[in-house]
C-alpha positions, -999 to +999 in steps of 0.1 A: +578-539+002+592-542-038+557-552-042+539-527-026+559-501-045+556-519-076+519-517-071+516-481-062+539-473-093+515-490-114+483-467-100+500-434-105+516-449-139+499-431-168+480-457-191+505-466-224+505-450-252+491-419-231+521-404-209+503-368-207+470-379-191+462-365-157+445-384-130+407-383-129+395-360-104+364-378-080+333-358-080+327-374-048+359-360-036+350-322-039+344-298-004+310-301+000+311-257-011+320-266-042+295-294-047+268-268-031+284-240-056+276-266-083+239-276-072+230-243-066+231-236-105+217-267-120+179-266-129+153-288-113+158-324-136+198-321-136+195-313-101+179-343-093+203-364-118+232-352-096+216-362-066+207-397-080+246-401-086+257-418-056+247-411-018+275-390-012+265-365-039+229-369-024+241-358+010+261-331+001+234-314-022+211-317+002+209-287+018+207-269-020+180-293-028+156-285+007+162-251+006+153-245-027+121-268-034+116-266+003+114-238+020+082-222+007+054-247+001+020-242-010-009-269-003-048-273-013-075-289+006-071-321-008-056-356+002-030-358-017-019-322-010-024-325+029-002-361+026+028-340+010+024-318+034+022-343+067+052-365+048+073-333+052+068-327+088+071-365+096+105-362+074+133-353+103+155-340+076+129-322+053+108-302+086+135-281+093+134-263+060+100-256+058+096-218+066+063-210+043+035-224+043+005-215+018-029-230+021-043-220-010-080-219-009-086-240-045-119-250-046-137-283-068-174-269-079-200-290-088-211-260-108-181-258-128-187-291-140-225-285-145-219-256-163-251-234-162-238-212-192-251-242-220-216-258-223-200-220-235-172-217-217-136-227-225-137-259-204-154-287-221-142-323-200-142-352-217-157-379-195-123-400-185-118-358-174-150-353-161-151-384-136-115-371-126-131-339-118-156-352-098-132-372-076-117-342-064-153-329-056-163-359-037-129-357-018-130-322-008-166-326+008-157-358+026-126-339+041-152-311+055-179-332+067-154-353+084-129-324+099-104-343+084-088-318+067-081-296+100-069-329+114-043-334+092-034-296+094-029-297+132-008-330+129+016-315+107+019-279+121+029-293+155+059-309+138+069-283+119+083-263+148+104-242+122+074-224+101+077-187+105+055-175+073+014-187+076-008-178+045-038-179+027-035-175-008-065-165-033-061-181-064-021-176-071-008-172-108-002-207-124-003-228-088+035-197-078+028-182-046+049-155-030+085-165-023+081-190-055+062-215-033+048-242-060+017-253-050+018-296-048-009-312-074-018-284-097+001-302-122-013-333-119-050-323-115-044-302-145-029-328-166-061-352-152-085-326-158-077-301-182-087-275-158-066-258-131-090-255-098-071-221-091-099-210-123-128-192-098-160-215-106-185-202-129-215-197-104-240-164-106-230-136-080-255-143-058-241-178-051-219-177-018-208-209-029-171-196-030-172-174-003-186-197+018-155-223+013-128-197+015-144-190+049-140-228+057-107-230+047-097-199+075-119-215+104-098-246+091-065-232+098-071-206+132-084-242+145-053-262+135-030-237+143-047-229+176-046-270+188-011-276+175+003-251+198+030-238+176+044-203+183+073-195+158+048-178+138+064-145+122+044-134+095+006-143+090-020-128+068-040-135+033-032-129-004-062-124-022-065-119-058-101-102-057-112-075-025-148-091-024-131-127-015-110-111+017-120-119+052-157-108+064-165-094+101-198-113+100-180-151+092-140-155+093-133-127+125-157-146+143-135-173+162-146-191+191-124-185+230-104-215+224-091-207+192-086-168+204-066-185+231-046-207+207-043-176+181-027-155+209-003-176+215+009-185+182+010-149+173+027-140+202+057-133+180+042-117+152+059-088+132+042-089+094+005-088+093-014-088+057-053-092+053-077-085+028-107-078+041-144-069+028-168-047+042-199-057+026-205-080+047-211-065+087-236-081+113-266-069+117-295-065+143-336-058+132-323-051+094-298-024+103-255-027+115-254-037+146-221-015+160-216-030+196-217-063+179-187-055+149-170-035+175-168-067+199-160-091+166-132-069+151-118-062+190-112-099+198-104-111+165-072-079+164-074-088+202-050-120+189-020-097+178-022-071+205+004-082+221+034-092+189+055-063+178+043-058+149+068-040+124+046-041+088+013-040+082-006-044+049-043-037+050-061-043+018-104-033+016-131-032-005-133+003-014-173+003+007-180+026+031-182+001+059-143-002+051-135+036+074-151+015+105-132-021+101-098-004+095-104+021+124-114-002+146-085-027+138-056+003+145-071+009+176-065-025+190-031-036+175+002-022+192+018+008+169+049+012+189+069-007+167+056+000+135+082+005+107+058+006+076+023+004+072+000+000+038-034+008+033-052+000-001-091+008-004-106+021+023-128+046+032-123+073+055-131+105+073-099+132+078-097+136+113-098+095+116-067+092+094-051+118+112-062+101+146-043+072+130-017+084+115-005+105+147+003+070+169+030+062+143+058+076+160+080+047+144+072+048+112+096+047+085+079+033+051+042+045+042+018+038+019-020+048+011-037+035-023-066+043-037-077+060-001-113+082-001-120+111+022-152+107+028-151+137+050-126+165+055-100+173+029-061+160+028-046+192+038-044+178+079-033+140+063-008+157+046+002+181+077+000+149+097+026+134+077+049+158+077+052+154+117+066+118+113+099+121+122+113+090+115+096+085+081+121+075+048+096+066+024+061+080+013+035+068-014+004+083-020-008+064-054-047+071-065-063+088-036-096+110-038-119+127-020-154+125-019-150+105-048-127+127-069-091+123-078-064+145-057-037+155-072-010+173-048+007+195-079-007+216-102-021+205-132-007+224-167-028+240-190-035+222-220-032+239-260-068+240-271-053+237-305-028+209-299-038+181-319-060+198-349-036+207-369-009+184-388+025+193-401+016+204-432+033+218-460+065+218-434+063+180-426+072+149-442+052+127-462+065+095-465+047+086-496+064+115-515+087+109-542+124+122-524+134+137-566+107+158-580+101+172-617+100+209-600+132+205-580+154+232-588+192+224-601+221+222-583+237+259-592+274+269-608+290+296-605+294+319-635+325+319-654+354+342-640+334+341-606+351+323-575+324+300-553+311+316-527+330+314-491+314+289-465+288+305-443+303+310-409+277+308-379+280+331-351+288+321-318+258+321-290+256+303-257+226+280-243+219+267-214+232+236-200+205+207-200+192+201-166+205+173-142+181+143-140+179+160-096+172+198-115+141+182-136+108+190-125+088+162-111+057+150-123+049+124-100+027+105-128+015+071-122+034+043-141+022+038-177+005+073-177+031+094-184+025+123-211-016+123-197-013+158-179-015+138-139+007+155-125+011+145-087-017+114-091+011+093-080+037+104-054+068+081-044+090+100-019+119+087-007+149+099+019+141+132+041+151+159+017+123+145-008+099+144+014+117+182+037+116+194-002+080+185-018+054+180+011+049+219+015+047+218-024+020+195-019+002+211+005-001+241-015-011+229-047-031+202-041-064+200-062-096+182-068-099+165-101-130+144-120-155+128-102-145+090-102-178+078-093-194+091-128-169+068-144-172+040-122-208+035-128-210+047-163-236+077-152-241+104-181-237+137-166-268+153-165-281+177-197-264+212-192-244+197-161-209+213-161-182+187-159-164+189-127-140+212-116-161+237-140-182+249-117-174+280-098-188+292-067-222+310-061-225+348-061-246+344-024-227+363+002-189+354+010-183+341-023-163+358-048-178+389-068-156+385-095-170+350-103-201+363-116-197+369-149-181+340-159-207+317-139-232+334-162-215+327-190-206+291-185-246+286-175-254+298-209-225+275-226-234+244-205-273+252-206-299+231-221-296+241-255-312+269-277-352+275-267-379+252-278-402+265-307-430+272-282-442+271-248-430+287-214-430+259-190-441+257-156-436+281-131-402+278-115-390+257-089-383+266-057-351+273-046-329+245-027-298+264-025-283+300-038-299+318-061-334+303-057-359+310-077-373+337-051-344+341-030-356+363-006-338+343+025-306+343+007-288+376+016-298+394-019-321+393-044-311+353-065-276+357-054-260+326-065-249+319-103-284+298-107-305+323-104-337+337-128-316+363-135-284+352-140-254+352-116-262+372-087-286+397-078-301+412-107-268+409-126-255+393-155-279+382-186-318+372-177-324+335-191-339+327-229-372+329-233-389+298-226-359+285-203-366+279-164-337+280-145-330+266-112-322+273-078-300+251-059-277+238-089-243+252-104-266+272-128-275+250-154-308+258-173-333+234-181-353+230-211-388+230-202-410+225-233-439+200-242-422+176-221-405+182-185-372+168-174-372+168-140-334+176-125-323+165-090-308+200-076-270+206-068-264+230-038-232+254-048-246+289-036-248+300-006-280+317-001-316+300+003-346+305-018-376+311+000-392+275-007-368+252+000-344+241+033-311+262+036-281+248+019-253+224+033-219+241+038-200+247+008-170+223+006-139+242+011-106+233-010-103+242-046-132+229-071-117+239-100-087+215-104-064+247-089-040+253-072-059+249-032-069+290-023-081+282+011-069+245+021-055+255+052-088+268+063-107+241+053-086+216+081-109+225+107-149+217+086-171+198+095-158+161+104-173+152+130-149+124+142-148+087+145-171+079+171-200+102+157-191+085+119-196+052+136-232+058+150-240+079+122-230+048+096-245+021+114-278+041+122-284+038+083-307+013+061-289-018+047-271-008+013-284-027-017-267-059-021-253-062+012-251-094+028-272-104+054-255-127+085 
């Protein structure tokens, strides 16, 4: 017993010479919180130095490590990648910490390598990185013509009975998905290559080649994930980085019955839905879109998710006109019930369609519309639509038009046609002038005998408080814009009293501004065109009176110029809309503010001599000397000349970037509905460019 004592005395004696040292603590000893606490703030290579420590400190860092590096995973369509993958969902520990999964749809050319630009781009391989290169080409072909890649794919998703999150990702930024997924072997093939295959291949436009691989890639994983009959999945979509490389109607929604039998199934649970789709791409039938066929297509494909309760949707397009058709025909088969918050970026669509769509959210809390076109109809009913959401917390409309134009729901100020000609002046400061000059005057004394004079006291005067940041008046300008005279480009409502407060606001002075399409396609305005918003409307009957006058004298600003030297032109052209050049069908003698006599009947100032005006157009004149212009006509009157076809309604809503005079009224024109816009779109010619199936 003395010797056992002895020998415990010794352990807890302090070594000599050192009576104030402590005991040193274990490492090993700590809770395993604390050792967590600890991990959870140590960067990836002292993370893994802890963890190489001993096996204790590997076992209690564990869960740190896997969740971290772990839980969202990106993969390519390689073999290396697919092995990572696989290891993980053979790996009993590591599987059940895999929630995300990213297949990202990196793609080995042989035309980047063979570089049809003459060797002028950035990536020039040397031949050990070259040869590298082309062993990831070769092994990404012999993976599709063997179907090994969906093999490996299935094999791993049925062990990974813990994945909630399924993606396709578009080129992410540096290999970083969402969620911080890393992306196994863009490292390495970059540091083999010098090239990151996330780079989209140099090929021409009319190459598919890139296309047709990220359509492989989603046959790839509907197959896998239909055979491996998992059905945790929560959240499924695709991220693309470009609209044109979303998912096509004619190739990827196109899924055979066993995978739309697997698909249901493993989507059974589904609550987040995200796809980018393209519209350029429809099926057709003797050159022209074949409806029954993309109806069928887009029906089964949605068909999949009828059933999951889906709470957000994201719905990204292409900004084509076949957009209105794919994104109406997806709403109408997925289950809205549950909805909480829906977004919509590029698509086209007609009023009464939106509103159709918009009236079976009766959950929605959070929505969202981008760079949304009314291709018919005017936002007056969207925005009355909206305002019968009951439940809705949070609105964004961000870049919307109509008919190709920008909206803006406030209106916009007027601008100082001086502001910005004139400098400071005498009165401002120039920072290269000298602070003491020669002419300064001196300081002044008083006079002998004289006392200085008594300090200036100021009277008192009130001013008004500033306003609270809640009392300022919103702009609603679009990030980055601010200061560029938007106002209501960019709306971001949120809580009931915003939205109680500003959506009447909106509805009553919401305006049309520039025609986007001008700018989009770098199309000069015509000669004597008025800009838009400048043109007013025509003086043909039920149009405003008062109008006249200054349609005559805006035709005469924004005319073709001053007369030629000589020659009268040809005889006038008939009329195509008010104010024709005989206008004898048009309720008066050239009503309309294009007339040969000016705005309306008879009124106003007769054209210069050896100018021809037009019917039809918002009065410009044309210039008709030794050579003649010819000028497509613009319908804005409202009478008919007596040679050409009567007019097509006049828009209603404001033209003139207003406040909206008669947008109430204008609810009820001429949309003629979904199922007319369907037969109407698809009973058209093939649009140039449009891809043929």
């Amino acid at each position: 017993m003395a010797t056992t004592a002895e020998t415990q005395g010794t352990k807890s004696t302090p070594p000599e010479g050192d009576e104030d040292a402590m005991p040193q603590p274990h490492l090993d000893m700590l809770p395993e919180e604390l050792v967590s606490n600890i991990a959870h703030r140590l960067d990836y290579d002292d993370i893994t130095s802890l963890r190489l420590v001993c096996r204790t400190l590997e076992a209690r860092s564990f869960h740190d490590f896997a969740t971290e590096y772990f839980s969202a995973k990106g993969f390519i369509i390689s073999t290396e990648s697919l092995k990572v993958l696989c290891a993980i969902a053979n790996n009993k520990r590591l599987r059940s910490y895999l929630h995300s999964i990213y297949i990202v749809t990196a793609l080995f050319s042989d035309s980047a390598l063979n570089c049809p630009s003459g060797c002028r781009c950035s990536w020039k391989p040397a031949v050990r990185q070259a040869e590298a290169y082309r062993t990831y080409i070769n092994d990404q072909k012999q993976l599709k013509d063997t179907g090994e890649d969906k093999r490996m794919l299935a094999e791993a998703f049925q062990q990974l009975t813990k994945v909630t999150g399924l993606f396709i990702a578009d080129r992410p930024h540096h290999g970083e998905c969402i969620e911080g997924a890393m992306t196994y072997g863009i490292q390495k093939i970059g540091r083999r290559t010098a090239r990151s295959p996330l780079h989209s291949p140099n090929i021409d436009k009319k190459n598919k080649e890139y296309s047709r691989w990220c359509a492989h890639v989603w046959k790839i994983l509907c197959q896998s994930v239909s055979e491996s009959g998992m059905s945790t999945i929560t959240r499924f979509g695709t991220y693309a980085d470009k609209a044109p490389d979303g998912l096509s109607v004619s190739h990827e929604f196109k899924l055979g019955p066993k995978t739309i039998i697997g698909m249901t199934k493993a989507l059974q649970n589904l609550r987040s839905l995200k796809l980018s789709v393209r519209g350029i791409s429809l099926i057709q039938k003797d050159g022209r879109r074949d409806a029954q066929a993309n109806l069928a297509v887009i029906s089964k494909f949605a068909g999949t998710m009828r059933a999951a309760p889906l709470e957000d949707v994201t719905l990204s397009y292409d900004m084509t006109p076949a957009s209105r058709f794919i994104h109406l025909a997806l709403m109408r088969s997925l289950d809205l019930s549950e909805l909480t918050k829906l977004s919509v970026d590029g698509v086209y669509m007609a009023a009464s369609s939106l509103v159709t769509v918009l009236s079976a959210l009766t959950s929605i809390v959070d929505l969202q519309l981008s760079w949304t076109n009314l291709t018919k109809g005017n936002w007056v009913p969207v925005m009355q639509a909206i305002q019968k959401l009951e439940d809705l917390q949070h609105l964004h409309l961000m870049w919307l038009q109509e008919a190709g134009r920008k909206v803006y729901f406030l209106a916009q100020r007027d601008t100082d046609p001086d502001e910005g000609w004139f400098d400071d002046g005498e009165a401002g400061f120039d920072a290269n002038e000298d602070d003491e000059q020669d002419d300064d005057l001196p300081d002044l004394e008083p006079a002998p005998g004289y006392q200085p004079p008594a300090a200036f006291k100021a009277k008192s005067f009130s001013v008004d408080a500033p306003l609270a940041p809640e009392e300022e008046e919103e702009d609603f300008e679009a990030p980055g814009y601010e200061g560029q005279l938007e106002r209501g480009y960019y709306i971001c409502l949120k809580g009931s009293d915003q939205l109680a407060k500003y959506l009447p606001i909106f509805i009553k002075e919401y305006n049309l501004g520039e025609n986007l399409d001008h700018h989009d396609h770098d199309l000069p305005l015509p000669p004597g065109m008025p800009f838009p918003g400048m043109g007013g409307p025509g003086g043909g009957p039920g149009a405003a009176a008062g109008q006249a006058a200054l349609n005559a004298v805006m035709n005469s600003i924004f005319g073709g110029g001053p007369p030629p030297p000589h020659g009268t032109g040809p005889p006038p052209v008939p009329g195509h809309g008010g104010g024709g050049a005989a206008g004898a069908g048009g309720g008066g003698r050239a009503h309309g503010h294009g007339g040969n006599h000016g705005a309306g009947g008879g009124h106003g100032p007769p054209p210069l001599p050896g100018v021809v005006t037009m019917g039809g157009g918002p009065g410009y004149q044309m210039m008709m000397g030794s050579m003649a212009m010819p000028m497509p006509p613009f319908p804005a009157g409202n009478g008919a000349g007596a040679g050409g076809p009567p007019p097509p309604p006049q828009p209603a809503g404001p033209a003139n970037g207003g406040a909206n005079a008669g947008a109430a009224a204008a609810g009820a024109q001429a949309d003629a509905g979904a199922a007319d816009d369907f037969d109407t779109y698809f009973d058209t010619e093939l649009e140039d460019g449009e891809e043929v199936s």
